[in-house]
N, C-alpha and C positions, 0 to 999 in steps of 0.2 A: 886430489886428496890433500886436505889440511898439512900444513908442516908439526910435527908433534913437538913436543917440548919433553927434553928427559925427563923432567921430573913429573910429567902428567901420567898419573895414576892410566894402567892397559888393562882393558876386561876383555875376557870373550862372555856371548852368550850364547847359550845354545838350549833354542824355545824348538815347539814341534805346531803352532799354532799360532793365527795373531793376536790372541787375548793374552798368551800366555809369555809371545816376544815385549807387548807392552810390559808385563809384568816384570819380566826377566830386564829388560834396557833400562826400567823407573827403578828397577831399583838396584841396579849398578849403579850408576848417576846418586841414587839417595847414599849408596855403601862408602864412597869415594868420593867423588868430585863431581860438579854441574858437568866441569868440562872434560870429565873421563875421554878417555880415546877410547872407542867401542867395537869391537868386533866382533861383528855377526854372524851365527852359522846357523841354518835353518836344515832342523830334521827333514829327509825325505821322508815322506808318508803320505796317507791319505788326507791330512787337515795339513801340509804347507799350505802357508799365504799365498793369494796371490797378489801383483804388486798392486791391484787395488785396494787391499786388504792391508797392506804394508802402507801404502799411503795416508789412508782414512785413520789406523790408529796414530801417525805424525809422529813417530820415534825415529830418527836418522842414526844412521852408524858410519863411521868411517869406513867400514867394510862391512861387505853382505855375502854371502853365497851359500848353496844349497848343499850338503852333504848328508852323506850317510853317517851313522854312527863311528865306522869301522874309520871312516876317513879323516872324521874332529878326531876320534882318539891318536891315531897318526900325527896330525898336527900338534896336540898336545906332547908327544912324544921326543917329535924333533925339540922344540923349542921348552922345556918346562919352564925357565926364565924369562919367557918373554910375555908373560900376563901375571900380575899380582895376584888376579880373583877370577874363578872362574863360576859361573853363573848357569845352574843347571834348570831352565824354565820348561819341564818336561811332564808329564804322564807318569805316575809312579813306576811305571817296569822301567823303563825307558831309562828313568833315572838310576836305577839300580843297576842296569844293564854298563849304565858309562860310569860307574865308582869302581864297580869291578873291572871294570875296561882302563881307569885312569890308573888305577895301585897296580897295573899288571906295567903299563907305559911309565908310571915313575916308581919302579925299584930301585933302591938306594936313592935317591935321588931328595934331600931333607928340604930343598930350599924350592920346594914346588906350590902353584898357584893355592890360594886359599879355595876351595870348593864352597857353592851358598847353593842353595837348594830352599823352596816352601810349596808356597800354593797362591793361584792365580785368584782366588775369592772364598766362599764361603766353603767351609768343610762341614759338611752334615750327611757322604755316607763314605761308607769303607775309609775307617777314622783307623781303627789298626794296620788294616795291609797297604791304605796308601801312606802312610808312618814309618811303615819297617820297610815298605820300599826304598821312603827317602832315608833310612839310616845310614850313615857311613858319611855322610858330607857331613864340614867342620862346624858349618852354621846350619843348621832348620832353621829357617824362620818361621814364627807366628804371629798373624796380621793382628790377634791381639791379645789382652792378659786371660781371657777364658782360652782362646786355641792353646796360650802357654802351657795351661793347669791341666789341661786332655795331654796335650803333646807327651806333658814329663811324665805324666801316669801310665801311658802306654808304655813308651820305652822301660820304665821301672821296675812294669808288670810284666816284663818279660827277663827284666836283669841286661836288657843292654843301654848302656851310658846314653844318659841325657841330657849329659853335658853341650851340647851344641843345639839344644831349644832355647832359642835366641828371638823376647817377646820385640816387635816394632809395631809397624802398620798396614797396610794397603798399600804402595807408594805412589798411587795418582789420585789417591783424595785431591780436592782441593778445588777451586772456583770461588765465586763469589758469594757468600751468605745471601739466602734468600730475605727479600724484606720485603716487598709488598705487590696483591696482585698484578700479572700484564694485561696488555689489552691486544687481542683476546686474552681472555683467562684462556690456559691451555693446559690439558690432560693428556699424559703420556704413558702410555701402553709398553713396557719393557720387555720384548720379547724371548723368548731363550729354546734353543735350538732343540731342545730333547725333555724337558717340564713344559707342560705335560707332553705325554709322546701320544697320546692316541688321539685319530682325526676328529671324533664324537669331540672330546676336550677339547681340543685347539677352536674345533668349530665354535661351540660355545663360548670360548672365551671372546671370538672373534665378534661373533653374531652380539653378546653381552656389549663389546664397546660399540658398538655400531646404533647398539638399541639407547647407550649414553647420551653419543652424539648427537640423534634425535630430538630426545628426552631436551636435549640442551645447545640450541643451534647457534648460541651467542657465543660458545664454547670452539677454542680449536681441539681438535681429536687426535693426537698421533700414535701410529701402530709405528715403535721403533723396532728397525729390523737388524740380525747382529750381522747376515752376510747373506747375498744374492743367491739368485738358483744355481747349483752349480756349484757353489764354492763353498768349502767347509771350513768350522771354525775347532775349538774343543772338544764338543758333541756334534755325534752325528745329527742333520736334523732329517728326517724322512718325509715331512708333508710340509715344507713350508707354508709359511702364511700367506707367501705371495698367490699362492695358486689357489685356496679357498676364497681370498679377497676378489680374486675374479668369478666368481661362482655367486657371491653378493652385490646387489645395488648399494654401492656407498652414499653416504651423502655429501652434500660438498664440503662437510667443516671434518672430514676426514680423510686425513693423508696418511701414507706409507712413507719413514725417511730411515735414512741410513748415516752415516758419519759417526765423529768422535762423540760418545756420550757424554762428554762434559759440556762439550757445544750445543747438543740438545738442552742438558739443563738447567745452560742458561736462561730457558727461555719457558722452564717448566715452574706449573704452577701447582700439580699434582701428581705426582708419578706411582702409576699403579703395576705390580707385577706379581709371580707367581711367587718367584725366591729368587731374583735374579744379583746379582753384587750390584747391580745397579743402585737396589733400594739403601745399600752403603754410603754410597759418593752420594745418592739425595739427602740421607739422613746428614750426612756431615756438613752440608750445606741447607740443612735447617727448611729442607722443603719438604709439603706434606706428602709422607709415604704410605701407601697401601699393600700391605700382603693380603693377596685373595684368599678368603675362605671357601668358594666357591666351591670348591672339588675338594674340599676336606683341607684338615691339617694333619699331614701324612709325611714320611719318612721318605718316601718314594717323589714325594714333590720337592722339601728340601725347605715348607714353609715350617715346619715345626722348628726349625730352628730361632724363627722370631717368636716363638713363646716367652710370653713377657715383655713383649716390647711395644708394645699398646699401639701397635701398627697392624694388627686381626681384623681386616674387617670384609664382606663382601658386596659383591656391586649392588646388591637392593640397596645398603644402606649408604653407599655412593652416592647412588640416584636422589637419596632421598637429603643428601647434601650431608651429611655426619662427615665429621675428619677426624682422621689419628692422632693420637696425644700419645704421643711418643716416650716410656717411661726415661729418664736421663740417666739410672743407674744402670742399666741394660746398654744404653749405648754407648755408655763409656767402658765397662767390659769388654763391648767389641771391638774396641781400639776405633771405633768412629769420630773421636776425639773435635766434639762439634762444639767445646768450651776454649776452644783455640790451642789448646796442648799439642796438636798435630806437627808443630815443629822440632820438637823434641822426641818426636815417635821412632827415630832411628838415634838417636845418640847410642843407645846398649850396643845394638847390633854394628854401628862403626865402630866403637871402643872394641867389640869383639874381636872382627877385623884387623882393626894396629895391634892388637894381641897377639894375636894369631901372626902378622908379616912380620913383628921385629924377632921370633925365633927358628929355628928348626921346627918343620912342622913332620909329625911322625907319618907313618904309611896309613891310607884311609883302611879302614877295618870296619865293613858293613857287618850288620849284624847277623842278615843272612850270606851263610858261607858253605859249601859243601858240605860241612860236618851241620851246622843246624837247621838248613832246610835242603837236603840231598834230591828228594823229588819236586821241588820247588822250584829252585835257582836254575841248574840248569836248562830251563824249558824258557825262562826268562831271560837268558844269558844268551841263546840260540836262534830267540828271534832277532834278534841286532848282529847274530853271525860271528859271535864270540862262545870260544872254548870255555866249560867249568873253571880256569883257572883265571878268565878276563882277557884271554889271548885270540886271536884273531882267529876263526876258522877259516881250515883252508877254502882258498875260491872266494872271501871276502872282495868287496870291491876295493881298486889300489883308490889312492887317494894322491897319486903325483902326476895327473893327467887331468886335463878339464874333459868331460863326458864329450862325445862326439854330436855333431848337430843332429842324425839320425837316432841317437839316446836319445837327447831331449825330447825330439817328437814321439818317440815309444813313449818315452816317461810320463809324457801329457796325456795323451793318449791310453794309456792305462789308468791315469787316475780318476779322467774322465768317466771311462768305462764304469770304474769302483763307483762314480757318482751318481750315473745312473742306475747301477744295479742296486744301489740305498734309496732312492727317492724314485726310480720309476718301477722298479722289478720286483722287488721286496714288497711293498703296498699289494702288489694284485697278486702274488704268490701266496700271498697271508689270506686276501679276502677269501681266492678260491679252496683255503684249506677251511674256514670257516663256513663253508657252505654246506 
């Protein structure tokens, strides 16, 4: 382990997912310092990384390790001094579950870490409840000035303090401006684990690129994939792409790839998707993006949210070679900040931060409390094995022992289990009730 420097800014972060640990480490790093000291703690659940998955996104921490909820808050407990910020990259319950958990571990305690809390990409559904889940941390972030103006309106509309919607960016924008075609020209396929969920869609969308590559055999074809069979990310996904692409004759100018998405984009020359955050990082890098209209523009896909961004279109007119003319006031709203302003995308949200460390900072105070959502909270507070009051229920797991080798392999072993009962059990239980 590196030797630390007193004065090097200390984060923990605690994501439940690998899109969501990128999110949570880029932007510690953006909050602080390049060279943050970072400390990792990964939710147990069904979507931990695995360290493949921790590799492929290329975020390193001085420390890593797998814990429960009951057991970070523990940690926090002992030490409240010994992180400046702490960085909550979770699930909205999840996140609500450790605010209630943290104000219960630092009672009296004024000189405790600054809490950051947002969202790992686009927000376009359950805009209120995943809001007031994340209420109570000192910063919300909004990746940009439209998520700001939704953010403070919710909290407003309900009368709790919205003082800590704090507008920035995305914090892994960034790559090389697109300038002119490769050779191959290459069209990239943005996958996304649960848009669209039903096999009919997916097939279609599959069968659509396949029918491209055809259509265009001077063309390279990639179907980018966010994680292997087996292994979950964010969203559940139930019918991967992998296992319909064997079910198809590909042609040769189409490949399946996986890796860092910026490393793919380097090398993209059209990136087509459903609603993926992807179509972000392209847009910022000034390469042509497509939101599918294929299967509608629907709330339930998450494409309605580029309405107006002159990025609508579907594969006929793909095929037929049309490209998006991207409107520019639309994506400077979304903090895509593709006129070079991206470097100044976190100046507020640090300022808020040294705000926040040179005082006393008072007790977190989520909005949901026993008194304002009594059948709510506690069922949220429960699954993470915490009392109504943020206290530990009894029988929670300890947190001053590393799991025995015989855990770990239950622990794999069950999640495996959860893996296949999503992607192989779930599918044919469904068909046979539709019969």
């Amino acid at each position: 382990m590196p030797a630390r420097n007193e004065k090097t800014p200390r984060v923990a972060v605690l994501a439940d997912s690998d899109t969501r640990w990128k999110w949570g480490a880029l932007t510690a790093a953006r909050l602080r310092s390049e060279d943050v000291a970072l400390d990792g703690f990964l939710l147990r659940g069904r979507a931990t990384p695995t360290p493949r998955q921790l590799t492929e996104v290329g975020v390193r921490a001085d420390r890593l390790r797998e814990v429960t909820a009951v057991e970070f808050l523990r940690e926090m407990e002992r030490a409240p001094e010994e992180y400046d910020v702490v960085v909550l990259a979770l699930v909205g319950g999840a996140v609500q579950a450790v605010l209630h958990g943290l104000a219960h571990a630092w009672r009296g305690v004024t000189r405790r870490p600054v809490v950051v809390t947002g969202y790992v990409g686009v927000v376009y559904e359950k805009l209120a409840d995943g809001l007031l889940l994340r209420h109570g941390a000192d910063v919300v972030l909004a990746n940009s000035a439209y998520d700001a103006d939704r953010f403070r309106a919710v909290y407003e509309g309900v009368g709790a303090d919205a003082g800590s919607v704090t507008e920035c960016a995305l914090p892994f924008l960034g790559g090389t401006p697109y300038d002119k075609p490769h050779d191959p020209y290459t069209v990239v396929f943005a996958a996304q684990p649960s848009v669209p969920d039903t096999v009919a869609d997916r097939r279609y969308l599959l069968e659509r690129l396949v029918r491209h590559a055809k259509a265009h055999p001077d063309r390279e074809v990639l179907l980018k994939l966010r994680s292997k069979p087996g292994e979950h990310t964010t969203h559940i996904e139930e019918t991967p792409y992998q296992k319909l692409a064997q079910r198809l004759e590909l042609p040769p100018n189409v490949r399946l790839v996986y890796g860092n998405m910026g490393e793919v984009l380097d090398r993209t020359d059209l990136l087509v998707t459903v609603s993926s955050t992807a179509a972000l990082e392209a847009l910022h890098r000034r390469i042509p993006t497509v939101l599918l209209t294929d299967l509608g523009v629907r709330e339930a896909l998450g494409n309605h949210h580029f309405t107006g961004s002159g990025c609508l279109l579907s594969w006929d007119r793909i095929d037929a070679g049309e490209l998006p003319a991207p409107d520019p006031d639309w994506v400077a709203r979304q903090g895509v900040a593709a006129d070079g302003t991206y470097g100044q995308a976190f100046d507020g949200a640090r300022a808020r931060v040294e705000t926040l460390l040179a005082a006393d900072r008072p007790p977190l105070e989520p909005y949901y409390s026993p008194t304002t959502a009594p059948g709510y909270l506690p069922r949220i507070l429960a699954r993470h094995h915490l009392a109504p009051d943020g206290s530990p229920l009894p029988g929670a797991p300890a947190g001053d022992r590393d799991p025995s080798a015989v855990r770990r392999v239950v622990r794999r072993a069950a999640r495996g289990a959860y893996r296949h009962g999503v992607q192989r059990v779930a599918p044919v239980i469904r068909r046979m009730g539709e019969l």
